[in-house]
C-alpha positions as CSV (number, residue, x, y, z in Angstrom):
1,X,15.4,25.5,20.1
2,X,16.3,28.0,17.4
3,X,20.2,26.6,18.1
4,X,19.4,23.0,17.4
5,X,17.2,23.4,14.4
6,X,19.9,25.5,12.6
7,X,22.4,22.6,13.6
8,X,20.0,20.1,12.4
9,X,20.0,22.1,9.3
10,X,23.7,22.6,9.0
11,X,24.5,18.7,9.4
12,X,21.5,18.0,6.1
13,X,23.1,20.2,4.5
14,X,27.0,18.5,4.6
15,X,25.5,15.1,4.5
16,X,24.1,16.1,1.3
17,X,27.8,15.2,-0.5
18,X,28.0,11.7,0.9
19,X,23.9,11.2,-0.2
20,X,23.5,12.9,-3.1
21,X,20.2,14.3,-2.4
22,X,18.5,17.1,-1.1
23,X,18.3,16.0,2.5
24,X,16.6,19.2,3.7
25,X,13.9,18.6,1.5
26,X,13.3,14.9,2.6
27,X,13.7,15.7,5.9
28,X,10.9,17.9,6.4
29,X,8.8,15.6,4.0
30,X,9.4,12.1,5.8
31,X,9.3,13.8,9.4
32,X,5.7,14.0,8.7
33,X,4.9,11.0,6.7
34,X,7.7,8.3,8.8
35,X,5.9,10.3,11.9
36,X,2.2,9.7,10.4
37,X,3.4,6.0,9.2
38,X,4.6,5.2,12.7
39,X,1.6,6.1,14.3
40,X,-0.2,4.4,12.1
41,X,1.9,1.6,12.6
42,X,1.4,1.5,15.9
43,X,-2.5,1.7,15.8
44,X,-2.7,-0.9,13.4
45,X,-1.0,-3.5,15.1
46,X,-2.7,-3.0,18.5
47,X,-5.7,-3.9,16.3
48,X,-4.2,-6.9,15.1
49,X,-3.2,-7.5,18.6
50,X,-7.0,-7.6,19.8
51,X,-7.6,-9.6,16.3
52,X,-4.9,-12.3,17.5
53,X,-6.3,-13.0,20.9
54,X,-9.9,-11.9,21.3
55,X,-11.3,-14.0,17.8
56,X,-10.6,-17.1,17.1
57,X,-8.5,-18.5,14.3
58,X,-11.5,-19.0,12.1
59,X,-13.3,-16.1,12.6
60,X,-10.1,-14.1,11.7
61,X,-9.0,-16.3,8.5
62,X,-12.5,-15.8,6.8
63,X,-12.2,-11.7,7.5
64,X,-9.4,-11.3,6.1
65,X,-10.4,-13.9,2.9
66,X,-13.8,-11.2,2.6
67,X,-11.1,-8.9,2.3
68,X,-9.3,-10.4,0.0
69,X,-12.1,-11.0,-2.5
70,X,-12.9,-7.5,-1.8
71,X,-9.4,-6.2,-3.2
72,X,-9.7,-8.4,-6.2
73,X,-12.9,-6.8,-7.2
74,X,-10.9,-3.4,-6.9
75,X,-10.0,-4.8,-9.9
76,X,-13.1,-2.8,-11.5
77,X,-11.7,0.4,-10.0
78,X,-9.4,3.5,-11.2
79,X,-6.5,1.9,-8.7
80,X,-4.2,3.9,-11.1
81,X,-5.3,7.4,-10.8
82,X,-4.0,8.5,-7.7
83,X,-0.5,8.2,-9.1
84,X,-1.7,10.3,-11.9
85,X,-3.4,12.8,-9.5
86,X,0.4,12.7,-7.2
87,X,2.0,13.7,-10.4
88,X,-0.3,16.3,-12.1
89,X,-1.1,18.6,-9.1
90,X,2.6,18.7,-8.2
91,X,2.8,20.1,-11.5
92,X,0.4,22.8,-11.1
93,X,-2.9,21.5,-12.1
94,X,-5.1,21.4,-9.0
95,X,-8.5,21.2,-10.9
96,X,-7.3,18.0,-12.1
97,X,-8.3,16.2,-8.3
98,X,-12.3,17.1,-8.2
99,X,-12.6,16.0,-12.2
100,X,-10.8,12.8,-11.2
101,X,-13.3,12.2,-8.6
102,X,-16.6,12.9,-10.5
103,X,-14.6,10.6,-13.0
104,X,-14.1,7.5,-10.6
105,X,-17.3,7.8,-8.9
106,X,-18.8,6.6,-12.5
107,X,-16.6,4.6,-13.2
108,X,-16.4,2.4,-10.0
109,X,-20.2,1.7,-10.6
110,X,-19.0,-1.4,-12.6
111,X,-17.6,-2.3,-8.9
112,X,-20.5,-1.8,-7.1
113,X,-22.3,-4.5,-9.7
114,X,-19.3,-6.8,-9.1
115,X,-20.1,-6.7,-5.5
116,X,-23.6,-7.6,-5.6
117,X,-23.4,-10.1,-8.1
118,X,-20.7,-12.2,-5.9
119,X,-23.0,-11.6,-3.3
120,X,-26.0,-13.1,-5.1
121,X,-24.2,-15.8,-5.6
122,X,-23.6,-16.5,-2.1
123,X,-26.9,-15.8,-1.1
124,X,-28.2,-18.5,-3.7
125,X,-25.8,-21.0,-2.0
126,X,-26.7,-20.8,1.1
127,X,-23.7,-18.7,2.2
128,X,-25.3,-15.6,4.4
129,X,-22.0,-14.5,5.7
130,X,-20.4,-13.8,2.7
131,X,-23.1,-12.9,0.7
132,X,-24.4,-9.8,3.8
133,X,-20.3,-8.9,3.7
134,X,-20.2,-8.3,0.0
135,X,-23.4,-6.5,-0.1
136,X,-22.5,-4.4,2.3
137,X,-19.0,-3.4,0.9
138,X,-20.7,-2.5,-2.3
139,X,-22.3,0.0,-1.1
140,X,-19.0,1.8,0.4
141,X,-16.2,0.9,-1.7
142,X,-16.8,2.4,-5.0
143,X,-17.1,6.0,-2.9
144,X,-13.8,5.2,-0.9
145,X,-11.6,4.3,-3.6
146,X,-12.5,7.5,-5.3
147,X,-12.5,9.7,-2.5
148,X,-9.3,8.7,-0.8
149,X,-7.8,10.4,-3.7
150,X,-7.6,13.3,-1.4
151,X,-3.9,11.8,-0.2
152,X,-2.6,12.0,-3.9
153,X,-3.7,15.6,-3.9
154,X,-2.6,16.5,-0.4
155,X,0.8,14.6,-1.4
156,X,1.1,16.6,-5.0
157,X,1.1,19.7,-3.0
158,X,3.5,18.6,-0.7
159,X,1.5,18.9,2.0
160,X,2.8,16.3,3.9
161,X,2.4,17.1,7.6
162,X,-1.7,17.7,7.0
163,X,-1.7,14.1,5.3
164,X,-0.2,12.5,7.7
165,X,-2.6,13.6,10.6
166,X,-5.6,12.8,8.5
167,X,-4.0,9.5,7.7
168,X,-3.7,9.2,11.9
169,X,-7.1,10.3,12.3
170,X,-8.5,7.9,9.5
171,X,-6.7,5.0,11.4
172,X,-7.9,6.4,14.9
173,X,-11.3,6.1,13.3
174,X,-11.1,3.0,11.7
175,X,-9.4,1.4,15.1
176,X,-12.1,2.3,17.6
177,X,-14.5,1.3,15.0
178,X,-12.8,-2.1,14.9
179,X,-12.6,-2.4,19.0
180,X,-15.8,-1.6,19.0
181,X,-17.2,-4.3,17.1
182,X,-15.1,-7.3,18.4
183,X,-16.0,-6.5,22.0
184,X,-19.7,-5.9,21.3
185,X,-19.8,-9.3,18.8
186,X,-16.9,-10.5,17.2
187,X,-18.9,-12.1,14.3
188,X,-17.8,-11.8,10.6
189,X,-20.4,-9.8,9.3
190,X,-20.1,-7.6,12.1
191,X,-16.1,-6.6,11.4
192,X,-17.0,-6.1,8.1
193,X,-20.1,-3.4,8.7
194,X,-17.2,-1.8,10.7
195,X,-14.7,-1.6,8.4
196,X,-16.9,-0.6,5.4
197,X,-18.3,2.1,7.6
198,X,-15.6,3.4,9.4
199,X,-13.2,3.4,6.2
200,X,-16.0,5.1,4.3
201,X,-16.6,8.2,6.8
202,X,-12.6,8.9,7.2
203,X,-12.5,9.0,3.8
204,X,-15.3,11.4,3.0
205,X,-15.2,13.8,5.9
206,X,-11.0,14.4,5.2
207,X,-12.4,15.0,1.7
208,X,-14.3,17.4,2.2
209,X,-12.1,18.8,4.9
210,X,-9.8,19.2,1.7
211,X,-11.5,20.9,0.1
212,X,-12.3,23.5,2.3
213,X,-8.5,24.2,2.8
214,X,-7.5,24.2,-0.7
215,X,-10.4,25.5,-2.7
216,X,-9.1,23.6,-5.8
217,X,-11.1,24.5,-8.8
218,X,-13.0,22.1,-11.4
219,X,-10.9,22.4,-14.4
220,X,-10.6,20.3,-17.4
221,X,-8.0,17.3,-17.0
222,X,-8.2,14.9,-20.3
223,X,-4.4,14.1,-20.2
224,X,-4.6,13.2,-16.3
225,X,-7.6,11.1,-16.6
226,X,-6.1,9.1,-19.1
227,X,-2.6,8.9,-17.6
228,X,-4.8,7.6,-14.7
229,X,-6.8,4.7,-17.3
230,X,-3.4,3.9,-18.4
231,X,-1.7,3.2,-15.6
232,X,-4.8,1.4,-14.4
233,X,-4.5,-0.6,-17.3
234,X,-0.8,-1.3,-16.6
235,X,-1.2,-2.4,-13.6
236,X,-5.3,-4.2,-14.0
237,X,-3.8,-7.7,-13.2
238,X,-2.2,-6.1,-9.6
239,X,-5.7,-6.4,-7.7
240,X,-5.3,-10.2,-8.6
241,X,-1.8,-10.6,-7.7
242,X,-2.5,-8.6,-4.7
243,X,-4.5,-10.7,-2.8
244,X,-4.2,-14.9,-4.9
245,X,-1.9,-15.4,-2.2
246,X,-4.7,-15.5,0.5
247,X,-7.2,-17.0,-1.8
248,X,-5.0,-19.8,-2.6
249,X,-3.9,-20.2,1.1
250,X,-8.1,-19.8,2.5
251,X,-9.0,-22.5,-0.8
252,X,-6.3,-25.2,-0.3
253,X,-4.9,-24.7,3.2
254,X,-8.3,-23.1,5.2
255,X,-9.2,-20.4,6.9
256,X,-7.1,-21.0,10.1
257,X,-4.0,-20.8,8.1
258,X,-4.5,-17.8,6.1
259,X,-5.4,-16.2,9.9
260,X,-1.7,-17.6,10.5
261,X,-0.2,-16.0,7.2
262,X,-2.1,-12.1,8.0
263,X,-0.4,-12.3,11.4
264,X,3.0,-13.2,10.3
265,X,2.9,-10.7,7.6
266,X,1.4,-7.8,10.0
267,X,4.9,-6.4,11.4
268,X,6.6,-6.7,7.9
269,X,3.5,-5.5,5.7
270,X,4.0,-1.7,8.0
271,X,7.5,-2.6,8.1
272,X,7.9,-2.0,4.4
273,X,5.8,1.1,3.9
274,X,7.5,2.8,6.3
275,X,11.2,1.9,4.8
276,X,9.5,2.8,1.2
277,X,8.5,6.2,2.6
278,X,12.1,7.8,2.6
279,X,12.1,7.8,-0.9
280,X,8.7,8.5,-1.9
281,X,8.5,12.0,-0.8
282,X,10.9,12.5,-3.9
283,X,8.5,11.5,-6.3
284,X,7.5,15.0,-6.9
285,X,11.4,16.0,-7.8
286,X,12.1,13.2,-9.9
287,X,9.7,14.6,-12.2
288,X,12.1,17.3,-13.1
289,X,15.1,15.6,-13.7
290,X,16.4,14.1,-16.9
291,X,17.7,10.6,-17.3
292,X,21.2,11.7,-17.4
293,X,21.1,13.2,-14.3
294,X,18.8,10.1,-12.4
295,X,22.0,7.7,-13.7
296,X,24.9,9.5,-12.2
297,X,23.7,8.5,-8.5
298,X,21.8,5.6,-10.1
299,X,24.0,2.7,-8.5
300,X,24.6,4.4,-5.3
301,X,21.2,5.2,-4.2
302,X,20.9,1.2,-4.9
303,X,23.3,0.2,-2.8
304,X,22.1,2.5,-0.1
305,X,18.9,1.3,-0.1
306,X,20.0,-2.1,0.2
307,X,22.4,-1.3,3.4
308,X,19.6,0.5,4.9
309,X,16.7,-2.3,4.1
310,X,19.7,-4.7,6.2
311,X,19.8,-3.2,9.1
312,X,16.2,-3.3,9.3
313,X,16.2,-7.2,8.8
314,X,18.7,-7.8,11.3
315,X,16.7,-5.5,13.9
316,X,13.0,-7.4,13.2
317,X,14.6,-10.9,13.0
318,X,15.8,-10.3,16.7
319,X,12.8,-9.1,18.2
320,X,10.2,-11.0,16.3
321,X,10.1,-13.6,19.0
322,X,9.4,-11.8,21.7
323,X,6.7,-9.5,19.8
324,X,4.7,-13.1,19.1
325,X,5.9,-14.7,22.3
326,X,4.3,-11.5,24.5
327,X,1.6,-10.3,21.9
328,X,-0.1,-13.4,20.2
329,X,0.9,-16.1,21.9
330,X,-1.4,-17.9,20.2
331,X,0.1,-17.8,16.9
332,X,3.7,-19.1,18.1
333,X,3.6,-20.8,14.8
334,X,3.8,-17.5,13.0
335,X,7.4,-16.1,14.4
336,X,9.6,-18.0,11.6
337,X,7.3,-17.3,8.7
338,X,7.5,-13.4,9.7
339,X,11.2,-13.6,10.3
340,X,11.9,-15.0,6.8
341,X,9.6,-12.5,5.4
342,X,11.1,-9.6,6.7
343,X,14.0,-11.0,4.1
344,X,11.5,-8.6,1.6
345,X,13.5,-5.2,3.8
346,X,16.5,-5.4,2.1
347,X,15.2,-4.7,-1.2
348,X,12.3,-2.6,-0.3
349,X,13.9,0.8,-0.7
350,X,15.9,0.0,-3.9
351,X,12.8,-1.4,-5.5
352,X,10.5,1.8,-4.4
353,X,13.2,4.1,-5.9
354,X,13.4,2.2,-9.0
355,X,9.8,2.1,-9.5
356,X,9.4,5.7,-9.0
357,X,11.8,6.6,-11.5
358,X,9.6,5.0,-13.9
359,X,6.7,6.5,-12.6
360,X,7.7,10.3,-13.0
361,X,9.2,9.6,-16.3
362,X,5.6,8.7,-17.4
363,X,7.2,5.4,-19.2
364,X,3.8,4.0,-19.3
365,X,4.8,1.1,-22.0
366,X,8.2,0.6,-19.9
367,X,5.9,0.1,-16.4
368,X,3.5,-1.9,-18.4
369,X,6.2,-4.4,-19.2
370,X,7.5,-4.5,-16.0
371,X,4.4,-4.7,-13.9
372,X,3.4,-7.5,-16.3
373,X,6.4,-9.6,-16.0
374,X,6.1,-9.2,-12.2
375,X,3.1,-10.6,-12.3
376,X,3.0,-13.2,-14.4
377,X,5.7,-14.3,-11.8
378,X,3.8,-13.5,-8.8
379,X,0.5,-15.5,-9.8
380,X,2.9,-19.1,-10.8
381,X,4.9,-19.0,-7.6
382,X,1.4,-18.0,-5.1
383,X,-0.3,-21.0,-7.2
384,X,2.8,-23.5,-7.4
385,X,4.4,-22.9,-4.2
386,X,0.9,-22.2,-2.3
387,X,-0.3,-25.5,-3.3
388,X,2.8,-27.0,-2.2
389,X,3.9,-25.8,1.2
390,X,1.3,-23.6,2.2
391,X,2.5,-20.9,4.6
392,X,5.8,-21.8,3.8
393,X,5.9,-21.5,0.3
394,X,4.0,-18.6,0.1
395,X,6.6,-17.0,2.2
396,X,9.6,-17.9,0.1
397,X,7.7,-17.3,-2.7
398,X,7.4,-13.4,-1.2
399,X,10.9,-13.7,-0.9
400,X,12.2,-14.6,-4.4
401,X,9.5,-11.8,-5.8
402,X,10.5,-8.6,-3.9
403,X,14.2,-10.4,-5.4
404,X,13.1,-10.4,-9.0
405,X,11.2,-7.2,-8.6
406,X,14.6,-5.0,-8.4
407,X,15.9,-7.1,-10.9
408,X,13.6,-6.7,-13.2
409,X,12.8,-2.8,-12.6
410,X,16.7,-2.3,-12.9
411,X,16.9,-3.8,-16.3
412,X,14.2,-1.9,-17.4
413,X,15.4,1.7,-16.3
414,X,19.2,0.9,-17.8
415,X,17.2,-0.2,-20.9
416,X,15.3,2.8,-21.5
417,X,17.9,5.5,-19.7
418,X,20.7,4.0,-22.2
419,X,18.7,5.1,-25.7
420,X,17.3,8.6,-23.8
421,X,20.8,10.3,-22.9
């Protein structure tokens, strides 16, 4: 055993010329987190599996439209401070993570009114499964989004292999939950209860779990709270953009075709995290390197990315069939829609490490015109091209963004890099 881990180590270490990096280090990191992500993965989808042939198409479609509405009203949320909190304890500040909490829990108070006002509103219209949904995930998703900040902390301290089996266990959690509920009723409300309660008790006991590992101390954190604001304000239009596509879809198109859409995008939505993963374990290492230094393997981390995201197309094009053909057979309709979406790998690692680079250099103005742009983008081609094709256009609308999304993050990194060396 000892034999094969010092090959292991010896073969990191020469591949280190041909990939610039430190391969060691993002080895052990993504071992734990591409292990955690896979299981994960795996969980998820059997979920989804159950979802596609155990509800029907309706029931499904106005799920995951609840959902949606819910992650526009994270809109009223911190979504921005557990980058801040990634990048603050991994330089040293621990106390930084329970002040950010205490913060957030305030602040996402303005999301718990958002919630029960869109539910009153459903309630006065006669709509009781969407205004006992929305009631019901006010109560819970204010205290999630500001607990799960545990993650950002675990990830700060590198800590990779304990996140990624609470990240498992969270999924295990939320899963049986899940089971539980579509077996027992398989009605709206009832998957929503679930998912607000299951998410909500991962989230808090791991927290506290945390705690009791690390001990981190309650320490004054000004400049990390408002890093967190401003990248929350950078990035306030992303809830939106996040989910228009589904609300556009659920409006114009109905509820059976959004169910369509969320299948076909299953696979490639856990696709893409995982392929992201390589490079964000070296987040915490960017942060220490000058500009200079990020542009002399610039180009060639790029085009690796982009050889890498290929061969993952390739693979999922080939075997999407059979995974709808054996899986949910009764969303046939989904198999070219997911194929052309997994277009999105090729660019998926370039585009992470690009984005990241911004990140750790704190260019808040630079990410703020970037994730503008993006967006602006993003909202005309869901409206245009989800109005006009549906499923269809909303796919090669996916397509042309994670496109533009390199592009754009590209020219804004050369921009800034060329007046900082």
């Amino acid at each position: 055993m000892l034999h094969i881990r010092k090959r292991a180590y010896n073969i990191l270490r020469k591949s280190e010329y041909f990939f610039k990096a430190d391969m060691v280090y993002l080895a052990k990191g993504n071992l734990w987190k591409m292990s955690g992500q896979i299981v994960t993965s795996i969980l998820s989808l059997g979920l989804m599996i159950m979802f596609a042939n155990l509800l029907s198409k309706e029931t499904y479609g106005l799920y995951r439209y609840i959902l949606s509405l819910a992650g526009i009203l994270s809109i009223f949320t911190l979504t921005g401070m557990n980058q801040a909190i990634v990048q603050t304890v991994a330089a040293g500040n621990d106390g930084a993570f329970r002040t950010s909490i205490k913060y957030q829990l305030k602040w996402n108070l303005m999301q718990l009114i958002a919630f029960w006002s869109l539910s009153a509103y459903y309630f006065i219209t006669d709509n009781q499964y969407l205004g006992i949904s929305l009631l019901v995930m006010g109560i819970f998703s204010p205290m999630i989004l500001a607990f799960n900040t545990y993650g950002a902390y675990l990830e700060g301290k590198k800590s990779f292999k304990l996140n990624s089996i609470f990240s498992v266990l969270s999924t295990l959690i939320y899963v049986t939950g899940m089971a539980v509920a579509i077996m027992l009723s398989g009605e709206t409300v009832w998957l929503v209860i679930a998912y607000s309660l299951t998410t909500f008790a991962s989230t808090f006991i791991f927290y506290l779990i945390t705690l009791r590992i690390f001990h981190p101390p309650i320490s004054p954190a000004s400049e990390s709270l408002k890093y967190g604001r401003e990248l929350t304000f950078i990035g306030f239009i992303g809830p939106i953009v996040s989910q228009v596509d589904k609300i556009v879809l659920a409006h114009f198109w109905g509820a059976t075709a959004l169910a369509v859409y969320s299948l076909a995008m299953a696979v490639p939505d856990r696709v893409i995290p995982l392929i992201k993963s390589w490079v964000s374990v070296g987040l915490p290492k960017f942060s220490n390197k000058s500009p200079a230094e990020i542009n002399s393997v610039f180009y060639t981390r790029i085009f690796q990315g982009l050889a890498i995201g290929t061969v993952c197309f390739v693979g999922y094009y080939l075997v999407a069939p059979y995974l709808f053909k054996y899986l949910m057979p009764k969303y046939l309709e989904g198999i070219l829609y997911s194929q052309l979406l997994a277009i999105s790998f090729i660019f998926a690692i370039s585009n992470r490490y690009v984005g990241l680079l911004l990140i750790s250099q704190k260019l808040s103005k630079q990410i703020f015109i970037s994730n503008f742009t993006q967006s602006i983008i993003r909202i005309l081609l869901y409206v245009v091209l989800g109005i006009w094709g549906g499923i269809l256009g909303l796919v090669l609308a996916h397509v042309l963004l994670s496109f533009l999304a390199i592009v754009i993050n590209t020219v804004v990194w050369r921009h800034y890099s060329r007046s900082n060396i």
